[in-house]
C-alpha positions as CSV (number, residue, x, y, z in Angstrom):
1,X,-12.7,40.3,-21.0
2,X,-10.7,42.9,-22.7
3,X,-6.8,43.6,-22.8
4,X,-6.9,46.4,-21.3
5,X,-8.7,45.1,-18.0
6,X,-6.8,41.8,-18.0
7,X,-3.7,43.9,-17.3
8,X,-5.7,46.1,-14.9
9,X,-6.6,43.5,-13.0
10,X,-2.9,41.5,-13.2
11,X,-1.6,45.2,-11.7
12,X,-4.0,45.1,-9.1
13,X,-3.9,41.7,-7.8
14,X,0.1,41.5,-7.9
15,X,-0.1,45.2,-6.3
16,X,-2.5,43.5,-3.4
17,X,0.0,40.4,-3.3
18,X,3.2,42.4,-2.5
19,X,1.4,45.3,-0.1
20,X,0.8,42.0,2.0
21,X,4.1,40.9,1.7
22,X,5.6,43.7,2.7
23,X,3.3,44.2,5.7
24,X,3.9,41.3,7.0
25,X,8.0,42.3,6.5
26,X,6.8,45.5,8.8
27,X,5.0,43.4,11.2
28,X,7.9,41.0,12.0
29,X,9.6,44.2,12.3
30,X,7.7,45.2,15.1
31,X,6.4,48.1,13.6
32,X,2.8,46.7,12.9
33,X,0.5,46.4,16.5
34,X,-1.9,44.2,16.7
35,X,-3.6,41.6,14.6
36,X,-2.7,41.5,10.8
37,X,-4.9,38.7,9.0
38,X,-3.2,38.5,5.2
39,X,-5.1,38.1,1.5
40,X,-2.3,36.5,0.0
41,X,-3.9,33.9,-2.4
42,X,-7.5,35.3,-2.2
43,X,-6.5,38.3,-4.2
44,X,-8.8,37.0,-7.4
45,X,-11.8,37.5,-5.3
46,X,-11.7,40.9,-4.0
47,X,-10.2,42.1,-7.8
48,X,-12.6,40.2,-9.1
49,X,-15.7,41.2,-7.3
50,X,-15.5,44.8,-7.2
51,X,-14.4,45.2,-11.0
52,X,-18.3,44.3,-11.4
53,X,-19.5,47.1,-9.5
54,X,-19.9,51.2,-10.1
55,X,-19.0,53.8,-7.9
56,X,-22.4,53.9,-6.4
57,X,-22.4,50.2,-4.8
58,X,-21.4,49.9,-1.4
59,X,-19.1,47.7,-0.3
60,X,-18.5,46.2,3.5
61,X,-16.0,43.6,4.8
62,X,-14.7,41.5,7.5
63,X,-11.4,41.8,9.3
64,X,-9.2,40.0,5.9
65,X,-9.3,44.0,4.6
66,X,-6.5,44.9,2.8
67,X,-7.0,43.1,-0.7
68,X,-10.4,44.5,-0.7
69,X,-9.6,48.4,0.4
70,X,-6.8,48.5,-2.5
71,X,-9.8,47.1,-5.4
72,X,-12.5,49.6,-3.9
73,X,-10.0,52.5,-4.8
74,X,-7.7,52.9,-1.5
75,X,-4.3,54.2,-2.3
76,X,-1.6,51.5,-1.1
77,X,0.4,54.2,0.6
78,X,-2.4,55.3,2.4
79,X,-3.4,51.7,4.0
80,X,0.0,51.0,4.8
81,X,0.3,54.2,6.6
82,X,-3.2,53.1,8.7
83,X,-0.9,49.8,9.3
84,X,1.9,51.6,11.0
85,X,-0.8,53.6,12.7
86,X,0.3,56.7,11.0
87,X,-1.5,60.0,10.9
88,X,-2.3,59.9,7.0
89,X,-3.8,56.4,7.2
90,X,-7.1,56.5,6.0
91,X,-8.7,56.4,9.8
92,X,-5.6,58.7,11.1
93,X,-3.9,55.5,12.6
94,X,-6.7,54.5,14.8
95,X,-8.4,51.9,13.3
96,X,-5.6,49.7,12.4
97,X,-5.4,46.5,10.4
98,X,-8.9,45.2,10.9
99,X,-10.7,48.9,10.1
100,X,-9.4,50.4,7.0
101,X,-12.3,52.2,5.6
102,X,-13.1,55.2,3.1
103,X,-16.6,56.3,2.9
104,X,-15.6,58.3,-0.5
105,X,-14.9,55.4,-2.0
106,X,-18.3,53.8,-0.8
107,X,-16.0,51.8,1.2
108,X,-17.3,50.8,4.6
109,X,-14.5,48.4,6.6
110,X,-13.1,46.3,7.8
111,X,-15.2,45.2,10.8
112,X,-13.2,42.8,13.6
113,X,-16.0,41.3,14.9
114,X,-17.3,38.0,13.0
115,X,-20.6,38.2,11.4
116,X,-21.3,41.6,13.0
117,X,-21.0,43.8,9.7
118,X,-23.9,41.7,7.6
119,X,-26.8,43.2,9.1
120,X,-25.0,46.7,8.9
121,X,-25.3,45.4,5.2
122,X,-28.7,44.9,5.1
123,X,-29.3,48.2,6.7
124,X,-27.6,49.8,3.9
125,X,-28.9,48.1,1.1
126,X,-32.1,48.7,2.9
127,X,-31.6,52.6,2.9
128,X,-30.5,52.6,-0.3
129,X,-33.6,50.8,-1.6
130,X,-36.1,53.6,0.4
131,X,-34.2,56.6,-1.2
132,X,-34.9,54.9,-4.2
133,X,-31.2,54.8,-5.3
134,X,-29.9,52.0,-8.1
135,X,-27.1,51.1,-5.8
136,X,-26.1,47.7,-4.5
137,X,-24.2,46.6,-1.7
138,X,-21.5,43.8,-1.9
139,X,-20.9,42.2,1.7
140,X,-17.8,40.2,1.9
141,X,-17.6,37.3,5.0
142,X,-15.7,34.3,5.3
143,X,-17.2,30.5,5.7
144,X,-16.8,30.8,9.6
145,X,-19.3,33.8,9.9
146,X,-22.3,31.2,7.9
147,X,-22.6,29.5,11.6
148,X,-23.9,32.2,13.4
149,X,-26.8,34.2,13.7
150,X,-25.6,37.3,12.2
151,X,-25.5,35.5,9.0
152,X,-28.9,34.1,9.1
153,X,-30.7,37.3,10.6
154,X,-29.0,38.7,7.8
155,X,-29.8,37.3,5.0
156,X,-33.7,36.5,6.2
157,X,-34.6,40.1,6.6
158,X,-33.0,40.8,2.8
159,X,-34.9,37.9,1.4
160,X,-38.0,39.5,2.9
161,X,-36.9,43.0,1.8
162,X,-35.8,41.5,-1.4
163,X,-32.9,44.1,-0.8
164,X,-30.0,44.8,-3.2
165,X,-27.3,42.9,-1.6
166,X,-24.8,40.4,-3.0
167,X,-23.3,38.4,-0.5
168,X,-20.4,37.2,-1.0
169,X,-18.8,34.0,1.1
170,X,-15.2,34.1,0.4
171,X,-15.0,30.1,1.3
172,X,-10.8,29.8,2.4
173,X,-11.6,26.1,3.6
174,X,-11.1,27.0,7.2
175,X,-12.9,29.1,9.7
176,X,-9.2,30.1,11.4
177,X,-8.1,26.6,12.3
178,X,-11.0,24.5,11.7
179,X,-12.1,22.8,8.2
180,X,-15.9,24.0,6.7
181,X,-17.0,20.1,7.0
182,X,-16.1,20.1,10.8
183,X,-18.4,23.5,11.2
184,X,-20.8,23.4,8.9
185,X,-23.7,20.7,8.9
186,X,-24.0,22.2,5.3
187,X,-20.3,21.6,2.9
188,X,-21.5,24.0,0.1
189,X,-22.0,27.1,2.1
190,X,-23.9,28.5,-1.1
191,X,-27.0,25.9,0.1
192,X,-27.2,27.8,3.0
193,X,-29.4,30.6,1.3
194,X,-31.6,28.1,0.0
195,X,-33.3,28.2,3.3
196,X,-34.2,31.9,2.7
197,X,-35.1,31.4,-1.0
198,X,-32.1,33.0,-2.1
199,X,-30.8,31.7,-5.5
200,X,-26.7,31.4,-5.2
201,X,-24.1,29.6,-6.9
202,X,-20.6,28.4,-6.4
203,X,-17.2,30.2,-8.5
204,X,-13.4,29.0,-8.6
205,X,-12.0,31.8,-6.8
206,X,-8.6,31.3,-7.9
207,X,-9.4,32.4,-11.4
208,X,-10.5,36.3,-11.6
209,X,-11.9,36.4,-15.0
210,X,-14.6,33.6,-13.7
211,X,-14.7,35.9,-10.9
212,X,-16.2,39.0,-12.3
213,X,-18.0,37.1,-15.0
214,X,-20.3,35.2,-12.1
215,X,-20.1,38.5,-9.9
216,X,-20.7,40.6,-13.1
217,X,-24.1,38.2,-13.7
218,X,-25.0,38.1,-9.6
219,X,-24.8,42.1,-9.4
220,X,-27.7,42.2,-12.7
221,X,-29.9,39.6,-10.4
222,X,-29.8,42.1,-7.5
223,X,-29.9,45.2,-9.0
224,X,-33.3,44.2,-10.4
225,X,-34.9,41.1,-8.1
226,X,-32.7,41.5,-4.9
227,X,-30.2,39.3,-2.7
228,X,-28.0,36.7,-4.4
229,X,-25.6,34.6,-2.4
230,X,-22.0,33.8,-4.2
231,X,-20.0,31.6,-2.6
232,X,-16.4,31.9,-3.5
233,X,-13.7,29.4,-3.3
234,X,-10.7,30.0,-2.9
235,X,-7.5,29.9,-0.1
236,X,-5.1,31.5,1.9
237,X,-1.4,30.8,1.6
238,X,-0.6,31.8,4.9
239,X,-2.2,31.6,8.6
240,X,-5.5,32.7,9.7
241,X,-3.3,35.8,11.1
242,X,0.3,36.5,11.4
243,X,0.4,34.5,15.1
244,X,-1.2,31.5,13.7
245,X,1.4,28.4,14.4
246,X,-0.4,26.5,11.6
247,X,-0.6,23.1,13.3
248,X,-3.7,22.2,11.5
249,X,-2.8,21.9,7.8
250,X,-0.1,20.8,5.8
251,X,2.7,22.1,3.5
252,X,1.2,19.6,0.4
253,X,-1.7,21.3,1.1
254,X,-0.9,24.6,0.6
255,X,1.2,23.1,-2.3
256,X,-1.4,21.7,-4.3
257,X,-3.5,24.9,-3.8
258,X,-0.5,27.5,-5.0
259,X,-0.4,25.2,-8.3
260,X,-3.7,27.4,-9.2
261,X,-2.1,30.7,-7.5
262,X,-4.6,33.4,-9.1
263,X,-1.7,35.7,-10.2
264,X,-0.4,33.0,-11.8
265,X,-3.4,31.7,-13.5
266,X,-4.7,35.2,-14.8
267,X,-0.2,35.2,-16.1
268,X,-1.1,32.3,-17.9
269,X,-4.2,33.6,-19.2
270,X,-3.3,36.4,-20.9
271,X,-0.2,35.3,-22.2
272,X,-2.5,32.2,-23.8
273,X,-4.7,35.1,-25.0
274,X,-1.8,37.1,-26.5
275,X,-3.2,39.7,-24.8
276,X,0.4,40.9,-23.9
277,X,4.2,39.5,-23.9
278,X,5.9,38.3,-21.0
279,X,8.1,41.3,-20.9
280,X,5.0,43.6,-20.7
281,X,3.6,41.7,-17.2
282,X,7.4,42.1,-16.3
283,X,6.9,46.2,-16.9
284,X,4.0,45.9,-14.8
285,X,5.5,44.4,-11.6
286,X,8.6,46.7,-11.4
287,X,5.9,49.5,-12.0
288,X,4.3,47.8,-9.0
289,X,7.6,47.4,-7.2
290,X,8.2,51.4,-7.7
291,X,4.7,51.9,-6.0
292,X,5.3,49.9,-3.1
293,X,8.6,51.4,-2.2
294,X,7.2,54.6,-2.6
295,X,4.1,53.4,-0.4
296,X,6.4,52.6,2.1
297,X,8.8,55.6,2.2
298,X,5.5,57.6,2.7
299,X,4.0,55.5,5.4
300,X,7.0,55.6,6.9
301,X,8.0,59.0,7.1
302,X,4.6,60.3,8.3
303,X,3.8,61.5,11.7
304,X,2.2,59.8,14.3
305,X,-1.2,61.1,15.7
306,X,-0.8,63.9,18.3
307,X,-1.7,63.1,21.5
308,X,-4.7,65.3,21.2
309,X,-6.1,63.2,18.7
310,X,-6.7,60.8,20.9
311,X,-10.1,62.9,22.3
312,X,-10.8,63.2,18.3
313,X,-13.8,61.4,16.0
314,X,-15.3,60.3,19.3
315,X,-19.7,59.9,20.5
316,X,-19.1,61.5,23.7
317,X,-16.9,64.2,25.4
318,X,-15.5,62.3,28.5
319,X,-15.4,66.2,30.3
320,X,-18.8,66.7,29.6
321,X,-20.3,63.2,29.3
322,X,-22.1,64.9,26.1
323,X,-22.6,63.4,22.8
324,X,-20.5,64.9,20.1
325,X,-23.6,65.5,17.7
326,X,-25.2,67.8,20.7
């Protein structure tokens, strides 16, 4: 990989790291609502992922957003500003935490239900494939979402289609509270697509460079056979969400996982490399400091939606009972 994207990447993923810190500062503060699930520790994955994709590949999520938004292109002011529910956030302070989404930046959410965006996935990938476009789609899910049928419905029908899809398990150990091996008949979650015909494979998603080299070599399989399963593994440092008591794991645990923190291990990395000094990844955080306070101030100071906005971007007129496209 080359200097100049090490450092990209090192920007991006500490960027990710403290726009989650600070949210969950703004949470505690009461000025987050609702649910606010964290990427701190699986920042490598998102990074890593999407800096093997072009503008033309679509890219869909679960509810674990944030990291992902700020690698497809999504200002940091601009998802803070949804979080706050604020009018300039990139739904206009409707959709929240669990729905940040762009669809100039081929970005498609943030979707709160489990499982529920992969066959929107497939249905992309699927258009994509009868308009005869070179675009892929990268679905992100968590291990949790492999138990259900979405998954499987999913991933049949692209095997079938042989659409361009990567899927991409980001495997955090734990479906919320509950270990893979106490959910899953199946401990590698990669096998799972064996059962299609899918080839897969397994990364260390604490390292970002391995990342984007195995996303890098998945994206070429799709692009030109069709659907490719990459399971990713890698872990949260904090709770399933910010409410989560964490009764179920312990503090060595998390421990013995931070030892391989990605930030930390791509620091490491290109300092081994001499790719760049110490002070120069010092430059880089205070530059990312700078954005993040300025991020903030702006989300901040924006206005909240009107009240009128409230009968905005919606199917049907509840005067009418029309649909909006009528």
């Amino acid at each position: 990989m080359k200097t100049q994207e090490m450092l990209r990447l090192y920007h991006e993923m500490v960027l990710i790291r403290r726009l989650e810190e600070e949210a969950a500062n703004l949470y505690q503060q009461g000025k987050i609502g609702g649910f606010l699930h964290l990427y701190i520790g699986q920042e490598a994955v998102g990074s890593g992922i999407l800096a093997a994709r072009t503008p033309d590949d679509r890219v869909i999520t679960a509810y674990r957003d944030h990291g992902i938004a700020i690698a497809a292109g999504m200002e940091p002011s601009i998802v803070l500003a949804e979080l706050l529910g604020k009018a300039t956030g990139c739904s206009k302070g409707k959709g929240g935490s669990m729905h940040l989404a762009d669809v100039n930046l081929n970005f498609w959410g943030g979707h709160a239900i489990v499982g529920a965006h992969l066959p929107l996935a497939a249905g992309m990938a699927l258009a994509d494939k009868q308009l005869g476009k070179e675009a892929a789609t990268i679905c992100f899910f968590g291990d949790g979402a492999t138990n259900i049928g979405y998954f499987h419905e999913a991933l049949n029908l692209s095997k079938i289609w042989q659409l361009p899809v990567l899927w991409v398990c980001e495997n955090n150990q734990y479906g919320m509270g509950t270990k893979v091996e106490n959910a899953s008949a199946v401990s590698e979650i990669r096998q799972k697509a064996e059962g299609y015909g899918m080839p897969n494979s397994r990364v260390d998603g604490m390292d970002v460079i391995e990342v984007q080299k195995a996303a890098a070599k998945a994206m070429g399989y799709v692009r030109k056979e069709g659907p490719y399963l990459l399971e990713v593994m890698t872990y949260r440092f904090r709770g399933h969400s910010m409410g989560d008591p964490e009764r179920y794991r312990e503090g060595e645990e998390i421990d013995r996982w931070k030892e391989d923190d990605p930030i930390g291990v791509l620091h490491r990395q290109i300092l081994a490399k001499k790719a760049a000094a110490d002070e120069d990844l010092k430059r880089l955080e205070a530059q990312v400091e700078e954005e993040i306070t300025e991020a903030i101030r702006f989300a901040e100071s924006s206005p909240e939606p009107a009240p009128e906005a409230l009968y905005e971007d919606i199917y049907v007129d509840i005067q009418t009972r029309e649909t909006s496209w009528q």
